[in-house]
Each structure stands twice: as structure tokens, then as C-alpha cells.
C-alpha positions as CSV (number, residue, x, y, z in Angstrom):
1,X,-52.2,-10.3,73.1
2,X,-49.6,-8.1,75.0
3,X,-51.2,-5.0,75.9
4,X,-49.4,-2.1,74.3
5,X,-48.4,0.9,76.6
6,X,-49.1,4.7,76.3
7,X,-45.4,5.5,75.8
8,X,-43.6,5.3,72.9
9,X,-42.6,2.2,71.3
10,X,-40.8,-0.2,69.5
11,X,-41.2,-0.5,65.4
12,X,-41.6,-3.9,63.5
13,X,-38.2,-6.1,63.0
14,X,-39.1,-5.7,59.2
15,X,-37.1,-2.4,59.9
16,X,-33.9,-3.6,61.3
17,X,-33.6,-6.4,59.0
18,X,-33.6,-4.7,55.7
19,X,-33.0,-6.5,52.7
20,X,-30.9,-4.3,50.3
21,X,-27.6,-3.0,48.5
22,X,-24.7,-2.3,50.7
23,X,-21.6,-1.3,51.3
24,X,-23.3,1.0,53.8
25,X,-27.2,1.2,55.8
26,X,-26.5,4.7,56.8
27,X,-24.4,6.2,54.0
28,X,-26.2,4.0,50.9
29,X,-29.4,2.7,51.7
30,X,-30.6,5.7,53.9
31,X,-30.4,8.4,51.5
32,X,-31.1,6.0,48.4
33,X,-34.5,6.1,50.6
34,X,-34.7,9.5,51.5
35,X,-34.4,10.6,47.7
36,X,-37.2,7.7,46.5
37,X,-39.7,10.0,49.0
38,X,-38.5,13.0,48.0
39,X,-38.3,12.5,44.1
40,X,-42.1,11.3,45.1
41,X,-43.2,14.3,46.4
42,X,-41.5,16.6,43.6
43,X,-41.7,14.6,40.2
44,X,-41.7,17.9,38.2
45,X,-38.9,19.5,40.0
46,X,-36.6,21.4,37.9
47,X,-33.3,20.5,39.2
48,X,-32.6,18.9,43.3
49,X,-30.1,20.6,45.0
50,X,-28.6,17.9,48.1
51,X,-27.0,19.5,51.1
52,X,-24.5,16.4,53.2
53,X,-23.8,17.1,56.7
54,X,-21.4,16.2,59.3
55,X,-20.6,12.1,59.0
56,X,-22.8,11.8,56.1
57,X,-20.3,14.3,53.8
58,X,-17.1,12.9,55.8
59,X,-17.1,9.8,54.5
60,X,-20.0,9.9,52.2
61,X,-18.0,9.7,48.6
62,X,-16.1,6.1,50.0
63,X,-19.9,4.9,50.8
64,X,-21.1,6.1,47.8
65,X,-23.7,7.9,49.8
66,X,-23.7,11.1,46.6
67,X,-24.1,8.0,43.7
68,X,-26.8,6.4,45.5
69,X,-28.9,9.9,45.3
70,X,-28.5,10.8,42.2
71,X,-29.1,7.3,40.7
72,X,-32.4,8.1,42.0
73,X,-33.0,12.1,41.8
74,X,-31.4,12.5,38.2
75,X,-33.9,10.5,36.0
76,X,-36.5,13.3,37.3
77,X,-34.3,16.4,37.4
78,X,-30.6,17.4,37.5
79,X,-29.0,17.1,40.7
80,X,-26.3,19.3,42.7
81,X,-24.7,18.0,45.6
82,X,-23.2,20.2,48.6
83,X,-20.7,18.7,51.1
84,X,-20.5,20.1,54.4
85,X,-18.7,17.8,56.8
86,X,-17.8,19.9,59.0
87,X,-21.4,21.1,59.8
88,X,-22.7,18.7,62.3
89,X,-27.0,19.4,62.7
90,X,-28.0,19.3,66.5
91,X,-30.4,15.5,66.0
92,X,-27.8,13.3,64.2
93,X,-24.6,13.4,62.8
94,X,-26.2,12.4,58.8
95,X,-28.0,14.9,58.2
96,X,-29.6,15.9,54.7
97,X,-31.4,18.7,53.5
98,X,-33.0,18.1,49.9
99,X,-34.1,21.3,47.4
100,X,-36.6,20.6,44.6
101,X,-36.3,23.9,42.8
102,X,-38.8,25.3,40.2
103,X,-37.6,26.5,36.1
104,X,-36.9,29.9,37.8
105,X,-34.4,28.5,40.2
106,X,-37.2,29.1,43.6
107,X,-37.5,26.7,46.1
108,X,-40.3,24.6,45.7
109,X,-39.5,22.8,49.3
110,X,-36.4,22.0,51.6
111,X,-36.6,18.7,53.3
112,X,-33.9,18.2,56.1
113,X,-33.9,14.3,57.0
114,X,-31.7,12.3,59.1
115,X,-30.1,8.5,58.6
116,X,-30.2,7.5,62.0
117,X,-28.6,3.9,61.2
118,X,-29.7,0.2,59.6
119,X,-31.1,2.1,56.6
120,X,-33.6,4.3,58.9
121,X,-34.8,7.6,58.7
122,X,-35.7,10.0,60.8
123,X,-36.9,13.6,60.8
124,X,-36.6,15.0,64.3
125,X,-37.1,14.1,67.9
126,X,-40.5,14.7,67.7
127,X,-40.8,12.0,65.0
128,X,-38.2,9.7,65.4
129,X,-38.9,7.5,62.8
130,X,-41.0,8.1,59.4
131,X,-42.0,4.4,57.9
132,X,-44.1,2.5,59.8
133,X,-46.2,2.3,63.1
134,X,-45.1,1.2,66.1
135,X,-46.2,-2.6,67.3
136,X,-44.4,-3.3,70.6
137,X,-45.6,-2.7,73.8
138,X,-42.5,-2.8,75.9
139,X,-38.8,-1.5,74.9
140,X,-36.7,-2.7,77.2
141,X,-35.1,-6.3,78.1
142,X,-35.8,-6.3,81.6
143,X,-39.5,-5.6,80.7
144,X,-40.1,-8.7,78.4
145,X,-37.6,-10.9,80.4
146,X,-40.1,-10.3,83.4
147,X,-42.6,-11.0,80.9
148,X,-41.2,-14.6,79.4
149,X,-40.7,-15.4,83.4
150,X,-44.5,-14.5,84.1
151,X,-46.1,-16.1,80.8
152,X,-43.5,-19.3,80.5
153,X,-43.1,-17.9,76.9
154,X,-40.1,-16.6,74.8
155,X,-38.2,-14.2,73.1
156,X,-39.6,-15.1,69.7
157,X,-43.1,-15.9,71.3
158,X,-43.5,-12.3,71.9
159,X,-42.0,-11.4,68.6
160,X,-44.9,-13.5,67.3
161,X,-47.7,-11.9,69.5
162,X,-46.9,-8.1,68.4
163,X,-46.1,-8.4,64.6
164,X,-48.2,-9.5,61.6
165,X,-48.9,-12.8,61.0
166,X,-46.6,-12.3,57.3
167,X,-43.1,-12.2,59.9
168,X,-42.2,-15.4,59.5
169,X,-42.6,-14.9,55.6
170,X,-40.4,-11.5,55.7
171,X,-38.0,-13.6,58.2
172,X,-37.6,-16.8,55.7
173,X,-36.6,-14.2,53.1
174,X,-34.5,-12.4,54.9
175,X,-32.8,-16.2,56.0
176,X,-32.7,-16.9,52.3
177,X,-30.8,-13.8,51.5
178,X,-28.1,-14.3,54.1
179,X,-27.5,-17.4,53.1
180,X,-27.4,-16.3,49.3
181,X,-25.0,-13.7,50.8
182,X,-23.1,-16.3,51.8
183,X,-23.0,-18.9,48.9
184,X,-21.9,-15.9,46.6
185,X,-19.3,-14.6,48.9
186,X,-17.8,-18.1,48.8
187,X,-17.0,-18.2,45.6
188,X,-16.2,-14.8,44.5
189,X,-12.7,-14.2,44.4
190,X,-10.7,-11.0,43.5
191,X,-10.1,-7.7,44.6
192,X,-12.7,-5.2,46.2
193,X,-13.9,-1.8,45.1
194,X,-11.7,1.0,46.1
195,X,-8.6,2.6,46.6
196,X,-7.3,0.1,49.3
197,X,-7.0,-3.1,46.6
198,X,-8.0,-5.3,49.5
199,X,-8.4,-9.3,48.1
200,X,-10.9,-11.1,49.4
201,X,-10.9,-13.4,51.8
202,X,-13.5,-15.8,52.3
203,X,-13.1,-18.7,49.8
204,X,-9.4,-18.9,50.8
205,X,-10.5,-19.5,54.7
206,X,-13.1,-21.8,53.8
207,X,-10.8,-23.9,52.0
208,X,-7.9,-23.6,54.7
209,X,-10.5,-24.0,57.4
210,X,-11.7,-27.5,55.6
211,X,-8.2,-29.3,56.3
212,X,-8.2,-28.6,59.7
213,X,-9.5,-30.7,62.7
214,X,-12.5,-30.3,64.0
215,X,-12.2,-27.7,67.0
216,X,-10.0,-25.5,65.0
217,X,-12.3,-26.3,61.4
218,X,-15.2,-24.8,63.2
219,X,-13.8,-21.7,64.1
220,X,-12.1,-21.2,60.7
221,X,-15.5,-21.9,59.1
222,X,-17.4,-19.0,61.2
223,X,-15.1,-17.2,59.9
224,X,-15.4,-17.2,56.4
225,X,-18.9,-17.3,56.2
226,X,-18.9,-14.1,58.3
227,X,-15.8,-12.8,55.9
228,X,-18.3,-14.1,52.8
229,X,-21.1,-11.7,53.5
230,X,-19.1,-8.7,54.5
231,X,-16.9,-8.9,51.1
232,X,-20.2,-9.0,49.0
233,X,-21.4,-6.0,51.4
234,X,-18.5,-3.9,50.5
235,X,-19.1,-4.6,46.9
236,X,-22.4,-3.5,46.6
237,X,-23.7,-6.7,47.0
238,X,-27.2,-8.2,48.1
239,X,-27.1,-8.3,51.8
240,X,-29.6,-7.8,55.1
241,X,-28.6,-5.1,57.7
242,X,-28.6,-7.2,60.9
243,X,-28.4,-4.3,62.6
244,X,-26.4,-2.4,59.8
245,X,-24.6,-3.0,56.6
246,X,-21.2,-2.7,58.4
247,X,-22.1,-5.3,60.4
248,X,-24.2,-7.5,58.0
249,X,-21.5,-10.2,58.1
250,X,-21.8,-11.9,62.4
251,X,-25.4,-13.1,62.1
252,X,-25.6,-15.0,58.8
253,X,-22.0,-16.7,59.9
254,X,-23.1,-17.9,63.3
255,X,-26.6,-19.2,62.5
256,X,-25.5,-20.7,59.2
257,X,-22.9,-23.0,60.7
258,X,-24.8,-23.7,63.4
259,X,-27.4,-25.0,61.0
260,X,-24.8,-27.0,58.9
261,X,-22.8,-28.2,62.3
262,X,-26.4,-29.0,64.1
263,X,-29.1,-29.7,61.6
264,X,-31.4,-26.9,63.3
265,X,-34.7,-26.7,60.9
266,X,-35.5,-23.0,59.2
267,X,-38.1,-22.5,61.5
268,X,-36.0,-22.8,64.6
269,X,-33.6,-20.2,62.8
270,X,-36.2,-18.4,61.8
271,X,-36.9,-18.0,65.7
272,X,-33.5,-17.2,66.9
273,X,-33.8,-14.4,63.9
274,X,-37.0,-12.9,65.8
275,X,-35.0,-12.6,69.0
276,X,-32.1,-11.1,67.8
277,X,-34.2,-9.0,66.0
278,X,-35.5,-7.8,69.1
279,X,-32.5,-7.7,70.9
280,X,-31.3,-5.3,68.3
281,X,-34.5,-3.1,68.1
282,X,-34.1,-2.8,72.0
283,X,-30.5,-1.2,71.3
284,X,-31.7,1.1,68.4
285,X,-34.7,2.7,70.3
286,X,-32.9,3.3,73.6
287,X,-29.5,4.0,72.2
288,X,-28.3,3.6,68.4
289,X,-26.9,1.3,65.8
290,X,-25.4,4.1,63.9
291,X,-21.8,4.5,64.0
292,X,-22.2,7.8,63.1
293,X,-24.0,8.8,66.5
294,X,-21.9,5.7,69.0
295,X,-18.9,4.1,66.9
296,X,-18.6,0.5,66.0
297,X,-20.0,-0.4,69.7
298,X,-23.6,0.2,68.1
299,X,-22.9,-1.9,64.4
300,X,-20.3,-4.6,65.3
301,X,-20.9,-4.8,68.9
302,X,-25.2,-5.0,68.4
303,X,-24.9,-7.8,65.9
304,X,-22.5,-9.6,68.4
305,X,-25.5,-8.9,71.0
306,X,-28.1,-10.4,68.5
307,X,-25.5,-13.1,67.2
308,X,-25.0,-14.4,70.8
309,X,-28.9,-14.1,72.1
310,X,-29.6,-16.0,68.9
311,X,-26.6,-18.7,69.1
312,X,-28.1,-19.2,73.0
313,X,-31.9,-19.9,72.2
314,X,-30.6,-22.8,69.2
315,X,-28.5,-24.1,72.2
316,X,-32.0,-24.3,74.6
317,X,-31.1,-21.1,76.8
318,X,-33.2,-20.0,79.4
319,X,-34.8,-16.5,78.5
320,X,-32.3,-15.1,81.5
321,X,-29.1,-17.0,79.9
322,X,-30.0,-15.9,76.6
323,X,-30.4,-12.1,77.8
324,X,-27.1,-12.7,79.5
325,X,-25.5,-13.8,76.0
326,X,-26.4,-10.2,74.4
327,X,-25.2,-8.5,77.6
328,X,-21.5,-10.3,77.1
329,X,-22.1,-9.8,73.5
330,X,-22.2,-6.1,73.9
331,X,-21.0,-5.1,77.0
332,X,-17.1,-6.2,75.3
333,X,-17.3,-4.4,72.7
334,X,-17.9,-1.0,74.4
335,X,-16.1,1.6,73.2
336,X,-15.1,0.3,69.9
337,X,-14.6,2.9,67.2
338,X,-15.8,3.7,64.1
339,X,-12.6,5.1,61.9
340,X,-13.0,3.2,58.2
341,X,-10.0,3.6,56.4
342,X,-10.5,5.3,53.2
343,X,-14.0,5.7,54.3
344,X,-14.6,2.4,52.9
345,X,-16.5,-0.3,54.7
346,X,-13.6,-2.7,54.8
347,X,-10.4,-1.7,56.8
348,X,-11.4,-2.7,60.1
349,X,-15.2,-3.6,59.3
350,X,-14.9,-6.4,57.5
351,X,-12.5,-8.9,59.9
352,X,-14.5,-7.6,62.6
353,X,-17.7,-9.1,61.5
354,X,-15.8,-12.6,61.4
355,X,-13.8,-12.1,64.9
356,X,-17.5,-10.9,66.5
357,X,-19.2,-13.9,65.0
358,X,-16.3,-15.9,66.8
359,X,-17.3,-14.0,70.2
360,X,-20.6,-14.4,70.0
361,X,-20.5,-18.0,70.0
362,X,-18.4,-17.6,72.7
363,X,-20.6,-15.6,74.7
364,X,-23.1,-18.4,74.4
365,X,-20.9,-20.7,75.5
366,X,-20.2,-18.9,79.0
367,X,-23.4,-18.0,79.0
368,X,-24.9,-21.7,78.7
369,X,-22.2,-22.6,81.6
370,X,-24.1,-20.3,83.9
371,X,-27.8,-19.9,85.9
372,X,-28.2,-16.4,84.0
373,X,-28.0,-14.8,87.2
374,X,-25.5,-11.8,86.7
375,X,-24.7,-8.3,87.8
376,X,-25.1,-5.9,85.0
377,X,-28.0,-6.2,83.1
378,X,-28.2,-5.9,79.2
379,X,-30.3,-2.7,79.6
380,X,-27.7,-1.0,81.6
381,X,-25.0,-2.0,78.8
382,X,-27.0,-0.5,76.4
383,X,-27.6,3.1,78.5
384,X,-23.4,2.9,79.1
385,X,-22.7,2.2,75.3
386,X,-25.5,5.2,74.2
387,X,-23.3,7.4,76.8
388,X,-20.2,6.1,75.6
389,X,-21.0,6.6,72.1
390,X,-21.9,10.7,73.0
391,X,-19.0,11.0,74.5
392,X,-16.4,9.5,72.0
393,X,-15.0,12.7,69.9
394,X,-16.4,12.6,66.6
395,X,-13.0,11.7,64.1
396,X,-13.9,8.6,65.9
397,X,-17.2,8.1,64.6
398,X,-17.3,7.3,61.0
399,X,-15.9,10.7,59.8
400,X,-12.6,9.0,58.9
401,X,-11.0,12.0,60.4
402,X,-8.7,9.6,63.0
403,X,-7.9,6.3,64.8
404,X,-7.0,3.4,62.3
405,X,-8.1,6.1,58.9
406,X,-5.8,8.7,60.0
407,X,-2.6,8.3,57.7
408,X,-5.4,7.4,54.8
409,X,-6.5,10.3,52.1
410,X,-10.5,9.4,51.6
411,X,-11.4,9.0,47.8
């Protein structure tokens, strides 16, 4: 077993990769969670009062962030909701303070929480996290590259010593539902939810992509798998957050036409799903996958990371060529921002997910042409993207307040 350290750790995959509702892990599935505990602790409440803060309020009625809580508060009590977006609270820009109040209108107990990105919650810095314990030992790539190098072992292979022995169960249902994602995506046709009337996409690429030669079929393929998952996303659909909703759409697309284009089993994918998974836990302890907190760097740019780690183990990558992989992955997407149009989870997000499944193949490809042996490590990427992120003004970090939303009233 790997011995686990004094300091602070890593949680279990299970938490990254959560299987859910979209259009939104932060926004949706976050405070959907949030209320579930709270409701828990206050069955006989009178009424809830629910106070939205900073990103969370901004863009919270386009994610549907006020439906998702009251779905799940108003069956036990009526339910108020107060926007503040201009309020930004010190730990994280979606923050939530929940009220259960008695018949006489007293507070029974304010609950401030904070959806700190992929569905995750959050209290304070004190506890950073508020749903399971932690299981790795070491939280940074450098750390369990040095590792693979001294044990001849892998990514996965380390995965596989600090989890439960059920992982590979919770990973072959989380591969099921991506591809589900996928298959539906396929054949839905239409126009999405919201103000925007966007069409979808993905059956139309996948059709165009299957008259082209092979080079350029490939290519148009990725895309509309990625295209696929991101449309059912953003219609409330069954996805997995791999790291986020937002972002849901690069993983499925690259591993599932690398399984269809190379006949890799499920359990090899299931293996590159481990290492991503890791690859995007490293990012979310040391920095963030919100794109409330860092922009799209930490959502799009993460899954590009994980995508491209994942795309270089299938190919037979060394652990140091695969770590290279998510440093390209990342490293050029840095600075990306996070301005939804509409505050929907469409205008940029969705061809994103298709054009950073394209790039992460890509990034295995360079990588795979190389010893592994580079300059800037993927740990240093992610300190520069978690400094980045902090210092990116905030309409550029999901508030829909500027960039590509600017010219767009929110619903």
C-alpha cells in the first residue's frame, strides 16, 4: 500500500466523476446537494429562506441553480430565494447561506455553504470539502510520477492501490453513462432550452463526418460525440462531470472513438478513466475546476488535461509522456474565460468541449513523438492557471457580466 502522509490529501475519484443532471456541476448539482443536507437536518422547518451570492446569483437563473433548490426544499416547507450577485463571500465566489425558520418566523439555523466546482461542496478553509474522507497519500504529479519511476507502476496502478476495491464498479458505470450520453445526443435533434434557440449539433456532424475520408472522418467524429454529450448537458440531460458539467463533453468523445477506431477493451478505458481522474483531482486540490473561482482554464482546459493523459496511456505512454500530455493539455488553455452567454451553458461551452477533445488528441500525439523530457512541469501549469484564475476580473468568471455575454440580457 502507498503510505499516506500527515498533510492533507486528495479525496476519492468517485467525487470528480459524478454521475448526475446537468446543465451545470456548480450552479445545478451543487446546491441541488446542498439543499438534500440541509432539508435533512430541518424536515419540520416552517418555511427555507436561500441567500445566492456573487457567481452563484449572476448567472444562477440561466443554470437553473434557484429550480434545482426548491425542487428539493419546497416538498418540506415553502421556500424564498434572495439574489445577491453582487456580494462576493471571502472563500468562493458561490456562496449560499440556507434559513430553516420556525412557525414564528425565528431562525432555527443559517447554514452558509460553498460550490467550489464538479458538483462539490465546501464549507470553509478549514474544511474544504464535506463528503467523504480523504484516500491519497500524495497530491501532486511530480510526487506520483517519482513514484511510477521508483515502483515500475502506473497512473491507474496507484488509483487502484488508494481507492476501494468497488472503483472499477463506480468507473464501469460512470463509462456506461458517457457513452449513454453519447448514443442519446446522437439522435436527439432540435432546439435547446433557452433564450438563445441554439439547434443542436451533433447528429448533423456525425452524419457529415461519415462521408468524409478517413483523416478528416476522424476528426469530424470527435467532434460530434464531444458536441453529443454537451447538448444533452445543456438540456438537463444524464451526464458525468469529468471535471465539471461544462465540460462533460471532451472525455466521453476522445475515449469513445478511440474505442470504436482501436478496439481498446472496457477495462483498458476503464484505466485511462482512473488517470484522468487523477489528473483532474491533482488540479482541483491544488488549484480549481470551478469557473467561478479560475474561468474556463479550470472546466475546459482540466478535461483537455485528463482527455490527453488518458488518450496517451491507450496509446502505451510512458508515465513521463503521459504527464507531459496533461501539461500541453492545460498549459494552452491558460487563461481561457468563463463569460456564458445568457448564462446558459452553451454559447462558448458547448463547441469548446468538441474543439478541446480535438486538442487533446493532439497533445497525445506530440507527446507520444517525444522522450517526456520537458521544461515546465504539469504542477507548475497548474500553480500558473490557480494564479491566473485569481487574477482574471470577475465579469470574466461565470458572472456573465462581460467577454463573449456582454451584449446578452441573462433570463
Amino acid at each position: 500500500m502507498v503510505l499516506t502522509k500527515a498533510h492533507p490529501s486528495m479525496k476519492s475519484i468517485k467525487e470528480l466523476y459524478r454521475i448526475g443532471t446537468g446543465p451545470s456541476s456548480s450552479h445545478t448539482m451543487g446546491p441541488r446537494k446542498a439543499a438534500e443536507m440541509f432539508v435533512e437536518r430541518h424536515p419540520d422547518a416552517a418555511s427555507f429562506k436561500v441567500t445566492l451570492y456573487g457567481s452563484l446569483a449572476a448567472t444562477g437563473k440561466g443554470h437553473m441553480t434557484d429550480v434545482a433548490i426548491i425542487d428539493t426544499l419546497q416538498p418540506a416547507a415553502p421556500v424564498e430565494i434572495v439574489w445577491q450577485p453582487k456580494v462576493f463571500l471571502p472563500f468562493h465566489p458561490n456562496g449560499m447561506t440556507f434559513a430553516a425558520l420556525d412557525a414564528d418566523n425565528k431562525i432555527l439555523e443559517n447554514w452558509t455553504v460553498y460550490s467550489i466546482g464538479g458538483g462539490a461542496l465546501a464549507e470553509n478553509n478549514d474544511n474544504p470539502t464535506i463528503e467523504s474522507p480523504e484516500v491519497y497519500g500524495m497530491n501532486n504529479m511530480t510526487e506520483i510520477l517519482q513514484w511510477c519511476e521508483r515502483t515500475g507502476k502506473s497512473y491507474w496502478e496507484y488509483v487502484k492501490e488508494c481507492e476501494n476495491e468497488d472503483i472499477w464498479d463506480y468507473l464501469a458505470e460512470v463509462w456506461d453513462t458517457m457513452k449513454d450520453a453519447i448514443h442519446r445526443g446522437l439522435e436527439a435533434e432540435g432546439v435547446l432550452p433557452g433564450p438563445l434557440n441554439l439547434r443542436r449539433k451533433a447528429s448533423t456532424y456525425y452524419i457529415r463526418a461519415t462521408g468524409y475520408k478517413q483523416s478528416l472522418q476522424s476528426r469530424g467524429l470527435v467532434f460530434s460525440y464531444a458536441l453529443a454529450v454537451s447538448e444533452e448537458n445543456a438540456s438537463g440531460g444524464k451526464i458525468v462531470t469529468a471535471p465539471t458539467c461544462g465540460s462533460c463533453g471532451v472525455m466521453p468523445a476522445v475515449l469513445y472513438h478511440l474505442q470504436k477506431s482501436r478496439d481498446f477493451s472496457d477495462m483498458r478505458i476503464l484505466r485511462a478513466l482512473a488517470t484522468a481522474g487523477l489528473i483532474g483531482n491533482i488540479v482541483k486540490f491544488n488549484a480549481s475546476i470551478s469557473g467561478a473561482e479560475v474561468g474556463c482554464q479550470g472546466e475546459v482546459g482540466v478535461a483537455c488535461a485528463m482527455a490527453s493523459a488518458a488518450a496517451n496511456q491507450l496509446f502505451g505512454g510512458s508515465p513521463a509522456q503521459i504527464e507531459y500530455a496533461a501539461e500541453m493539455g492545460l498549459e494552452h488553455h491558460l487563461g481561457m474565460t468563463c463569460d456564458p452567454v445568457c448564462g446558459l451553458v452553451q454559447i462558448p461551452c458547448i463547441e469548446r468541449n468538441a474543439y478541446a477533445a480535438a486538442r487533446a488528441l493532439d497533445a497525445n500525439l506530440y507527446s507520444a513523438f517525444t522522450d517526456g523530457m520537458h521544461r515546465v512541469s504539469f504542477d507548475k501549469v497548474v500553480q500558473v492557471m490557480k494564479q491566473t484564475g485569481h487574477d482574471l476580473p470577475s465579469l470574466y468568471k461565470e458572472t456573465s457580466e462581460g467577454g463573449l455575454a456582454k451584449d446578452y440580457q441573462q433570463m
